[in-house]
Structure formats: structure tokens, C-alpha cells
C-alpha positions in Angstrom: -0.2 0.3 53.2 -2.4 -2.6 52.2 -3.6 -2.8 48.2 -7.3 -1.8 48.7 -6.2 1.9 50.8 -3.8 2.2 47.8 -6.9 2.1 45.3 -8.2 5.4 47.3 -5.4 7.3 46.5 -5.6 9.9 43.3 -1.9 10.1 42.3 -0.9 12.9 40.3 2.9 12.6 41.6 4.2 11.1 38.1 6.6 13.4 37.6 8.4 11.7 40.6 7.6 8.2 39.3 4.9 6.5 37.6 2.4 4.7 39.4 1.1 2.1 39.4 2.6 0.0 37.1 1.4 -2.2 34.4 0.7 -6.3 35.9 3.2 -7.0 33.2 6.0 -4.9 35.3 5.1 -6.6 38.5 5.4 -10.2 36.9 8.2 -9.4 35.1 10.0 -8.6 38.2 8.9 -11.4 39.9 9.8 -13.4 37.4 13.3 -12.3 37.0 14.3 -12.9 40.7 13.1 -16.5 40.2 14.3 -17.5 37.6 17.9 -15.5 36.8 21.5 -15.4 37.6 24.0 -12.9 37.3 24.4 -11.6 33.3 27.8 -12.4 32.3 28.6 -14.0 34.8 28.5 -17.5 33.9 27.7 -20.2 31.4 24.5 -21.4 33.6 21.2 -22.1 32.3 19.9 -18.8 35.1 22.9 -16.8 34.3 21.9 -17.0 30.3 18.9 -16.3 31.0 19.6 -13.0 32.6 22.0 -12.5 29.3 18.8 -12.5 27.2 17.0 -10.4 29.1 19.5 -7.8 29.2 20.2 -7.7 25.5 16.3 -7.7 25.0 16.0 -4.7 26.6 19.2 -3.0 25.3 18.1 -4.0 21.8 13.8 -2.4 23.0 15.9 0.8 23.8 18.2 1.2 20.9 14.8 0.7 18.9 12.9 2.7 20.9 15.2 5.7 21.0 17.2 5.2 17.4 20.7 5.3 18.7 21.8 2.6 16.9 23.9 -0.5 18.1 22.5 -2.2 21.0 25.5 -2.2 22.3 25.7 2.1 23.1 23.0 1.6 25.9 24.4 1.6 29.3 22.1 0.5 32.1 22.4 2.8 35.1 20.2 3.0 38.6 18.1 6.2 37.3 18.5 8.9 35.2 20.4 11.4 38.0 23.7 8.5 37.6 23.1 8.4 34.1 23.6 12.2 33.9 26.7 12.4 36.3 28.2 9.5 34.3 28.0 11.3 30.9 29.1 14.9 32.3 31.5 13.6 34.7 33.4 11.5 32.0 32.7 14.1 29.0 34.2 17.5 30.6 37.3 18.2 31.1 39.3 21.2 32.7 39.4 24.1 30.0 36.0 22.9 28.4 32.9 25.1 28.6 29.3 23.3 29.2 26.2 25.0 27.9 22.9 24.3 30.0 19.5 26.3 31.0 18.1 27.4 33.9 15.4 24.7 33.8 17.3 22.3 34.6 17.1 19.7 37.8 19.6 19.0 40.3 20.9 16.4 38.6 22.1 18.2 36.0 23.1 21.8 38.0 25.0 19.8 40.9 27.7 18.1 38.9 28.4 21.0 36.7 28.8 23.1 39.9 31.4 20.2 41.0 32.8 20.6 37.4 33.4 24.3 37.8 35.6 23.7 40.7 37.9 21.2 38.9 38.6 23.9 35.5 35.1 23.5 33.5 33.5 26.7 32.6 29.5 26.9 32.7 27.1 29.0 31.4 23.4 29.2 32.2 20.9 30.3 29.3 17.8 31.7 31.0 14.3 30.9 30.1 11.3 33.2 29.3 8.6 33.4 32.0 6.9 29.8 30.7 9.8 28.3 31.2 10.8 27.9 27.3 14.0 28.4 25.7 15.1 29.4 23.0 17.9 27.9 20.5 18.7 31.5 19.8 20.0 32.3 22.9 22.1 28.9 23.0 23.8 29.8 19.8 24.8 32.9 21.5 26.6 31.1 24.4 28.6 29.3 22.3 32.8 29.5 22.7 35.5 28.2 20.8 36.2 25.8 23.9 32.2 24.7 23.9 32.5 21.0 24.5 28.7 20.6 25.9 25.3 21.6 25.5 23.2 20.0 27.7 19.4 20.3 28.0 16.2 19.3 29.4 13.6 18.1 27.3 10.8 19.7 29.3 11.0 20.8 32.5 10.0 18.7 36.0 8.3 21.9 37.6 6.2 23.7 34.7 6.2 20.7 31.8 7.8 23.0 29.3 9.3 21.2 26.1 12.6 22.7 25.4 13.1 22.7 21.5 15.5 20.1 21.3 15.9 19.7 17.8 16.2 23.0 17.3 19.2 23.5 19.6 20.6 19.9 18.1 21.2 21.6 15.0 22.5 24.3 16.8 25.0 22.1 18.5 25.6 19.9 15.3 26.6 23.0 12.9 29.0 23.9 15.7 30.8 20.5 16.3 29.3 20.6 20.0 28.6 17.9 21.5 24.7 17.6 22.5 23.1 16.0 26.1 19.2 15.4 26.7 17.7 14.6 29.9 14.6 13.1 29.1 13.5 12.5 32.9 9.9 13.9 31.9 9.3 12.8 28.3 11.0 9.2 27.9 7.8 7.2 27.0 5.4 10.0 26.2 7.1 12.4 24.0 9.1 10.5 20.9 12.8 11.1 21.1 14.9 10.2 18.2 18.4 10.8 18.6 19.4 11.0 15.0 16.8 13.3 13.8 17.4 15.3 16.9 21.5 15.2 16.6 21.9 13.9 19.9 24.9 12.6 21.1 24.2 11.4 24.8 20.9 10.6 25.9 19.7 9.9 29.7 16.8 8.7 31.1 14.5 6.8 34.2 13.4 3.4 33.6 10.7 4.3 36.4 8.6 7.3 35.1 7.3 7.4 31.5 8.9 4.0 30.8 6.8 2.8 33.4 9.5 0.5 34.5 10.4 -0.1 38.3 12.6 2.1 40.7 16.2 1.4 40.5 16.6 1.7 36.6 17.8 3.9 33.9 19.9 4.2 31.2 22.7 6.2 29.4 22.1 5.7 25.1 25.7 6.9 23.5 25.6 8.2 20.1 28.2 5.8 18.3 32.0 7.5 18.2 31.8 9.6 21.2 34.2 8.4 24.2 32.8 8.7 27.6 35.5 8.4 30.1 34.3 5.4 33.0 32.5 7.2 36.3 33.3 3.6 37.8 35.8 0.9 37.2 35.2 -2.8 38.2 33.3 -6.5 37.3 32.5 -6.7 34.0 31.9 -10.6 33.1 34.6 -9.7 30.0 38.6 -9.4 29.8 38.8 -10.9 33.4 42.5 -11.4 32.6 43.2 -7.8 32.3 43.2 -5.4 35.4 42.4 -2.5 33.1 38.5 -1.5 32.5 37.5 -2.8 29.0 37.8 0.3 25.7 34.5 -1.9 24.3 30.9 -0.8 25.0 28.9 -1.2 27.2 31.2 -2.7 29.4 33.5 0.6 29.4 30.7 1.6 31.3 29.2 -1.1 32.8 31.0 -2.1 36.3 29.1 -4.9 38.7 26.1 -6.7 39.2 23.4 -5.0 37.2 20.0 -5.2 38.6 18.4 -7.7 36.7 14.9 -7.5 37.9 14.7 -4.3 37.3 16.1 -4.8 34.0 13.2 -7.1 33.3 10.7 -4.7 34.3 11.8 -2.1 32.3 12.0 -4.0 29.5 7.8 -5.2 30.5 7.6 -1.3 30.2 8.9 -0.6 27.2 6.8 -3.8 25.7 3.8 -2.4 27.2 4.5 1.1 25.6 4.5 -0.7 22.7 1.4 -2.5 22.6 -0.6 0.9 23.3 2.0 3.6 21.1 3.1 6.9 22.3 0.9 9.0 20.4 -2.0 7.3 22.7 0.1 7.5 25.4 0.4 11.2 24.6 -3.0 12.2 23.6 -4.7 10.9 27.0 -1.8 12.8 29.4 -2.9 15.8 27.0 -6.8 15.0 27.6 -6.5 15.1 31.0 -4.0 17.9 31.4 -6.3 20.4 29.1 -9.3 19.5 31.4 -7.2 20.2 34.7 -5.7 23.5 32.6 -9.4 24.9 31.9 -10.6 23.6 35.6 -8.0 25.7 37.4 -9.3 28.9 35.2 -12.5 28.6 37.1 -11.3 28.8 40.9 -10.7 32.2 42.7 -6.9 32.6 44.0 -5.3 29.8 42.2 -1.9 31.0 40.0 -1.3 28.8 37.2 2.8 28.8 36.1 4.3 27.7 32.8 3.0 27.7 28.9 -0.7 26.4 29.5 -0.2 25.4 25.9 -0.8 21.5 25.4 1.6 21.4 22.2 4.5 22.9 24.5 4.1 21.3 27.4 3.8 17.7 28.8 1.2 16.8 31.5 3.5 18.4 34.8 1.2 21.8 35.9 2.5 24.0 39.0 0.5 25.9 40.4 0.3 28.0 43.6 -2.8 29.2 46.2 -2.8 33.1 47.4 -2.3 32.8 51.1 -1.0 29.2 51.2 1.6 27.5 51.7 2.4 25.0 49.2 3.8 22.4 51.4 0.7 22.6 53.8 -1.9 22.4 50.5 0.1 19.8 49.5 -0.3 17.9 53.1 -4.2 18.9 52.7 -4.6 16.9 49.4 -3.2 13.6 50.6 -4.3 13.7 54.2 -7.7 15.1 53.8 -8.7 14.1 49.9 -6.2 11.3 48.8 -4.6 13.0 46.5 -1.0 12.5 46.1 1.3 15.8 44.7 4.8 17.5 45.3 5.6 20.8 47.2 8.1 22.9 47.0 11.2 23.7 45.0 11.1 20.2 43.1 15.0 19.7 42.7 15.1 22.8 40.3 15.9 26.0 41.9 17.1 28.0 38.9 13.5 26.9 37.3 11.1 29.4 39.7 14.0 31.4 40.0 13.4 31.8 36.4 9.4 31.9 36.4 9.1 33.6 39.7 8.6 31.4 42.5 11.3 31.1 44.2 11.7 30.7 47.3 8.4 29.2 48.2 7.7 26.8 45.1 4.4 25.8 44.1 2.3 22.3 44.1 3.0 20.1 41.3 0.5 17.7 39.7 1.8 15.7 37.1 -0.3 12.8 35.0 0.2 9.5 34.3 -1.4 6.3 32.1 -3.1 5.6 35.0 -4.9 8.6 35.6 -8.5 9.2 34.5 -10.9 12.4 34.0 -12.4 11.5 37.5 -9.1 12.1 38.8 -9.6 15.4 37.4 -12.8 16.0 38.8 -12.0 14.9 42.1 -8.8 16.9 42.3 -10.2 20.1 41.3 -13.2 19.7 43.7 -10.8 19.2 46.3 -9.0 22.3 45.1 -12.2 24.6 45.1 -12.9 23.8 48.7 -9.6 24.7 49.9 -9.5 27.9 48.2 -12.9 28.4 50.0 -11.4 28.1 53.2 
């Protein structure tokens, strides 16, 4: 697709991953595949150059997410291997896990795999917006509670789980405590000490604005995460033992350094505009969209249609439609770009009640603007007319 059909395109898919990104990403990127080597590698002028940029952006995350030493951020391809990596070397057989049903694949898949190697799960259900409460994660917890892991809001109906509530909860109880901030790194502030978080995982490529291909594990300081895989680090090259020392414990193989680089342009960007504006326009445009969708005959709105509890992710659904076909209407027919379906989060519209069809998702971005809006919810009235 050439540039000037992309700039017909209203894309409300940012739940999936943010688009477009800043210039500064795009150069960055560029940049870093021009100019760099392999990061601890080698003594080179390129290969030290990718070393800088790599601690840069470790040190922009530690900063940007309070979890101390640079040193406790582990790079990872996305946020679904930064989740695997943390459960997978946290539980062992005879631990329990805590988690909700609003979470996403990522996080439901590996603790199924868990189950069948010893690792007792329970599920706390949500309330019909998709909220829930620490309450009723207190109650789930066992003496052999190793885990409580939770999304911060939710992919499908943009819910903002109360996560420093249910830190406490886990902190008074000597649980450990996981946060998947797939939907809220770079718009919603996360601090990990105020929060009593212990593992935090996110995408470089949504909020962060960052490219594909990135994200990152942050490790509270004192809690041992047993390596998912073993290999290259650039350190101890005489030993044929993974390193004890982080991040390399974590860190295997060539990292991907021009994704590094524009995450790192993301995060700098982020910077230069703070989350709080960041936040305020994803709000702006999702309480216009909210009151729009009030107005149109046969249109089901799901989740807490409250801006201080939610994000900018809305689900809604059409009586009489599917939502994979008035998905396929908005892109083919208006431009609009959206997501069908079940969204990777089964136990989430098993939980609101729409399962097994799903809904359409629209989900804002920076990028987005009140035409958008407009335009979308045109485009909505006319197929509910149909």
C-alpha cells in the first residue's frame, strides 16, 4: 500500500498496535540499521554504539516505569514473550497463580500449560463492565499463593483493573504481583513501587509508540526469575553456564537493535508531549465516540462507559450483525480500520456476555483526531440504517 492510500485510512485498531508512528521512530530505526553492530558483542566503534543505545533505553524505562536499576529491564520481542518469560520461570509445581477473567491469551495460555505441569490456577471473575475487584482477589488467596497476575485494563472493553489496590493486596500477603500493561504502557502512569509490583510486562509497539518486534520485562529488584532461554550473552563467554547477573540471566542472542532504537524515539517522544496529554486527548475522543454511539438505533455499547475507569478501547456490537462482516464494511467500504471478534480474550465476553460472537473494537491512538470520530460514527449510522 503506497503512503498517500495510507493517509485515507481512519485507524482505530490501536489496541492492536499504534499507528502511525512518530517521524522520530521511523528515523530512529533507520538510523540504527545504518549505523550499529551487535550490543555486546564487540569493542567496535558500531558495536558501542548499539551498547549506548541499549542502555539508553534500559535507563528511559527504568525512569519511565520506577523499577529502579537499569539493569532489571529485560528486552523481549512483545509483551506476549515477556509474559511467558516471567510466568514460566516464576511458577513452579505446587504453587497456586491468581489471575482474572479479563485477561488475554497471553496470559490464560501459559497458565493453562502451567496447570498441566503441577501449578494450581484460579480465575477471579469480573462484574458485567469488566472491573474487578481487590476484594475478591484477597479471597482467592492460599497459603501456596506464589502469583497474582493482572491486567491493567482490559484489550476488549478498556476497563482499568485497580492495580494498586490489589498490589497492596498482594504485598500484605507476601505474594508476589504481575501487571500486564499491554493497553496502558504510555497512556496510563505505572509506577511499580507505588503500585507494589514485582514483574511488569509490556509492548514497545502500542502506547510506547515504538515499532513491532519490541517489548520488555521490568523485574522488581530481589525477585529471581528462572531463564525461559539460555544462550549468547556478550558476558562470561568462558563459562557454559547462563550468567546469575541481570539482564543477561535473561537476555540470550542478538537483540533487535533497531527496534531498540525506536522504542527508545518512543519513549523520548512520550516525553516531550507527557502522559497526562497523552491521556486527556485518548479521553477527548473516547467520551465523544461514548455520547455518539448513544444516539444510533441498535448499537450495544459493552464495558464501564466511564472515562476515569476505562482507557480509549470501546466494544461495541450491531443487532442483526455480524461483527466480523461490520468490521469488513468499515475498512472496505469507509476506511476505517477496527477488530472483530473474540480479541484473544475469551474469558473477557464470557464474562460481559458476548461470547461466542465478540463485538467490534475501536480503540484510539495519539494520532487520532475528533474527525476521526465524526467520520466513524457517520459510517456507523448508515450501517445501522441498512
Amino acid at each position: 500500500m503506497d503512503e498517500s492510500a495510507n493517509k485515507n485510512i481512519i485507524y482505530l485498531d490501536n489496541a492492536a498496535t499504534s499507528w502511525p508512528k512518530p517521524e522520530e521512530v521511523y528515523k530512529a530505526v533507520c538510523d540504527a540499521m545504518r549505523f550499529t553492530g551487535n550490543a555486546s558483542r564487540s569493542g567496535h566503534r558500531l558495536a558501542l554504539e548499539a551498547d549506548r543505545l541499549v542502555y539508553q533505553t534500559r535507563k528511559l524505562l527504568a525512569t519511565f516505569f520506577r523499577v529502579g536499576d537499569p539493569a532489571q529491564v529485560v528486552f523481549t520481542k512483545n509483551c506476549t514473550e515477556a509474559l511467558n518469560v516471567a510466568l514460566k520461570g516464576l511458577l513452579k509445581t505446587g504453587d497456586h497463580a491468581i489471575t482474572t477473567s479479563m485477561e488475554h491469551n497471553s496470559v490464560l495460555r501459559p497458565l493453562t500449560s502451567l496447570q498441566k505441569r503441577g501449578v494450581e490456577v484460579t480465575i477471579v471473575e469480573a462484574d458485567s463492565t469488566g472491573y474487578v475487584a481487590p476484594e475478591k482477589v484477597a479471597e482467592a488467596i492460599k497459603p501456596n499463593t506464589k502469583l497474582i497476575a493482572v491486567i491493567h485494563a482490559s484489550n476488549v472493553f478498556g476497563t482499568i483493573m485497580p492495580i494498586e489496590e490489589i498490589g497492596k493486596v498482594a504485598h500484605e500477603h507476601g505474594v508476589l504481583f504481575m501487571v500486564d500493561g499491554a493497553q496502558t504502557a504510555g497512556i496510563v502512569p505505572i509506577d511499580m513501587e507505588r503500585c507494589f509490583i514485582d514483574v511488569l510486562c509490556i509492548p514497545g509497539h502500542k502506547g510506547l509508540m515504538g515499532p513491532a518486534g519490541t517489548g520488555a520485562l521490568l523485574v522488581k529488584e530481589g525477585v529471581n526469575v528462572d531463564p525461559f532461554i539460555e544462550g549468547g550473552t556478550g558476558s562470561l563467554s568462558e563459562s557454559t553456564e547462563q550468567p546469575s547477573f541481570m539482564p543477561d540471566r535473561l537476555e540470550s542472542g542478538t537483540q533487535n537493535i533497531p527496534g531498540i532504537a525506536g522504542l527508545r524515539a518512543g519513549l523520548e517522544y512520550i516525553n516531550s508531549l507527557s502522559l497526562d496529554t497523552i491521556l486527556h486527548h485518548e479521553q477527548e475522543l473516547t467520551g465523544m465516540f461514548l455520547d455518539g454511539l448513544q444516539q444510533l438505533h441498535g448499537v450495544t455499547v459493552y464495558g464501564p462507559r466511564d472515562l476515569s475507569r476505562m482507557v480509549g478501547v470501546i466494544s461495541i456490537s450491531i443487532d442483526g450483525k455480524d461483527p466480523s462482516q461490520v468490521s469488513n464494511i468499515l475498512d472496505q467500504e469507509y476506511g476505517i480500520a477496527t477488530r472483530p471478534g473474540l480479541q484473544c480474550a475469551p474469558l473477557a465476553h464470557k464474562s460481559v456476555g458476548t461470547f461466542p460472537i465478540g463485538t467490534v473494537r475501536f480503540s484510539v491512538g495519539w494520532f487520532n483526531s475528533k474527525e476521526d470520530i465524526e467520520a466513524t460514527l457517520d459510517a456507523l449510522k448508515e450501517i445501522t440504517r441498512r
